[in-house]
Kinemage of the C-alpha trace (Angstrom):
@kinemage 1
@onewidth
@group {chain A} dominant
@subgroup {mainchain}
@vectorlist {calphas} color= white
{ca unk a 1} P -44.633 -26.054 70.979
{ca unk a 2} L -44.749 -22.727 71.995
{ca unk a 3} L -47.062 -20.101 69.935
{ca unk a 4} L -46.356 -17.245 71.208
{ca unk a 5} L -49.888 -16.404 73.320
{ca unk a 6} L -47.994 -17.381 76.535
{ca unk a 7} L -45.565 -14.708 76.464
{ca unk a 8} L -45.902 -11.820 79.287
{ca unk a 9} L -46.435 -8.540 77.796
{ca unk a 10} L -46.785 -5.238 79.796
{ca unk a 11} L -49.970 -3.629 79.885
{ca unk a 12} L -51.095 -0.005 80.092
{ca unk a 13} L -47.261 0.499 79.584
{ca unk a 14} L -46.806 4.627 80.150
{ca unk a 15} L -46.635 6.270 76.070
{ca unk a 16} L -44.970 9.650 75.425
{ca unk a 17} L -47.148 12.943 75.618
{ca unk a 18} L -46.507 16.595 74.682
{ca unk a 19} L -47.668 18.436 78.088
{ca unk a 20} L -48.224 22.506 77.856
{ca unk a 21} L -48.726 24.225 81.158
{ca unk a 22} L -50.290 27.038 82.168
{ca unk a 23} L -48.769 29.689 84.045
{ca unk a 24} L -49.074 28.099 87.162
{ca unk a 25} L -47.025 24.916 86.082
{ca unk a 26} L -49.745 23.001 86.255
{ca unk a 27} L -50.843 20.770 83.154
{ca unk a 28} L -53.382 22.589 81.249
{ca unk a 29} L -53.381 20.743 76.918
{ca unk a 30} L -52.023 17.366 76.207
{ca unk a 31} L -50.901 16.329 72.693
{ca unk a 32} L -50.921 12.211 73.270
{ca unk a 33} L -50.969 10.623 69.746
{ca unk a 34} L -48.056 11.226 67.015
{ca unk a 35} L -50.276 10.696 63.940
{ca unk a 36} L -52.756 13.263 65.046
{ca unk a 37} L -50.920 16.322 67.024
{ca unk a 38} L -54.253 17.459 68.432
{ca unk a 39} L -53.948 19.397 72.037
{ca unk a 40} L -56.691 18.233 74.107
{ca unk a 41} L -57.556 20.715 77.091
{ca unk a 42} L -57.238 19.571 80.159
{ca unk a 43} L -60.454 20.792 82.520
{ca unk a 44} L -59.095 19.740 85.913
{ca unk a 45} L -56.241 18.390 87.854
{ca unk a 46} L -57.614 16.079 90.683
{ca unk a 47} L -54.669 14.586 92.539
{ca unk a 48} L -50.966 15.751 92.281
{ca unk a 49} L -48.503 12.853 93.735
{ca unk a 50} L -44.462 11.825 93.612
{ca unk a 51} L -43.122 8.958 93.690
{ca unk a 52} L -38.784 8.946 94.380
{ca unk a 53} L -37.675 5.038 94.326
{ca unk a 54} L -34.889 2.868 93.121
{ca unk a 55} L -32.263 5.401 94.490
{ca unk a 56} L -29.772 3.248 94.803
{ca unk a 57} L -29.633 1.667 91.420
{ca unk a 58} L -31.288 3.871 88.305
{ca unk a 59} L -33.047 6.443 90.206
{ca unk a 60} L -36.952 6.799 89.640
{ca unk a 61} L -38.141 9.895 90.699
{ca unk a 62} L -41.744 11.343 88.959
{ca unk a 63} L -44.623 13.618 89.860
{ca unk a 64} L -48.047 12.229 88.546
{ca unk a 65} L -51.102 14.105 88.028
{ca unk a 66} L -54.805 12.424 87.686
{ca unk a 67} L -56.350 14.712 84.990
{ca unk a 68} L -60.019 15.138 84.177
{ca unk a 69} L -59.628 16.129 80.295
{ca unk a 70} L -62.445 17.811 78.179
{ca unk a 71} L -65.319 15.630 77.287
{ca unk a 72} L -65.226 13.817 80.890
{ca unk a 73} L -62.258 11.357 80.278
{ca unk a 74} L -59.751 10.683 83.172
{ca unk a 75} L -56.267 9.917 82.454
{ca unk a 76} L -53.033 9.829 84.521
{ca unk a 77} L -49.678 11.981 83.584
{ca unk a 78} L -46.051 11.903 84.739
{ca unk a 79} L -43.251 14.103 84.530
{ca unk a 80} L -40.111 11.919 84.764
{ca unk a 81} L -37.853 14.396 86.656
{ca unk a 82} L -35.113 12.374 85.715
{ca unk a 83} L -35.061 12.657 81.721
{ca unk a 84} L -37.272 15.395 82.140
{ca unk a 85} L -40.161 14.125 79.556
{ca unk a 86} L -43.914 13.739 79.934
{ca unk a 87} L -45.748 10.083 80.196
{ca unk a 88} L -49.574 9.483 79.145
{ca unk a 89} L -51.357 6.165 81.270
{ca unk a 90} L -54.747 5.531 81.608
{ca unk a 91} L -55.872 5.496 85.367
């Protein structure tokens, strides 16, 4: 009998964020939560990266940034190029 605990589920699965730049394109607020549309300021970007897979089939193609926000937390962003929306993950 199954209970449902041995099901796979994804984890730290990429959520939808509201990205402002500044006007050197990079990443500069992020809105991350759609209850509470607070900007949090980014302080730093540490790493830029960009990842172009899966070409052949649905193409994947992304450019991540590893962001040090206000108050010392770290998270990771993507711009999917392809639908042209912003991704929250934690690092």
């Amino acid at each position: 009998m199954r209970n449902g605990t041995d099901r796979l589920r994804a984890v730290n699965v990429p959520q939808p964020a509201v990205v402002e730049l500044d006007a050197g394109g990079s990443p500069a607020k992020i809105e991350m939560n759609s209850d509470v549309r607070e900007p949090v300021t980014i302080e730093a970007v540490r790493e830029i990266w960009r990842i172009d897979d899966e070409w052949w089939r649905e193409p994947i193609t992304r450019t991540y940034y590893e962001v040090l926000l206000h108050g010392g937390a770290r998270l990771v962003l993507f711009r999917d190029l392809v639908a042209q929306e912003w991704f929250v993950q934690k690092p």
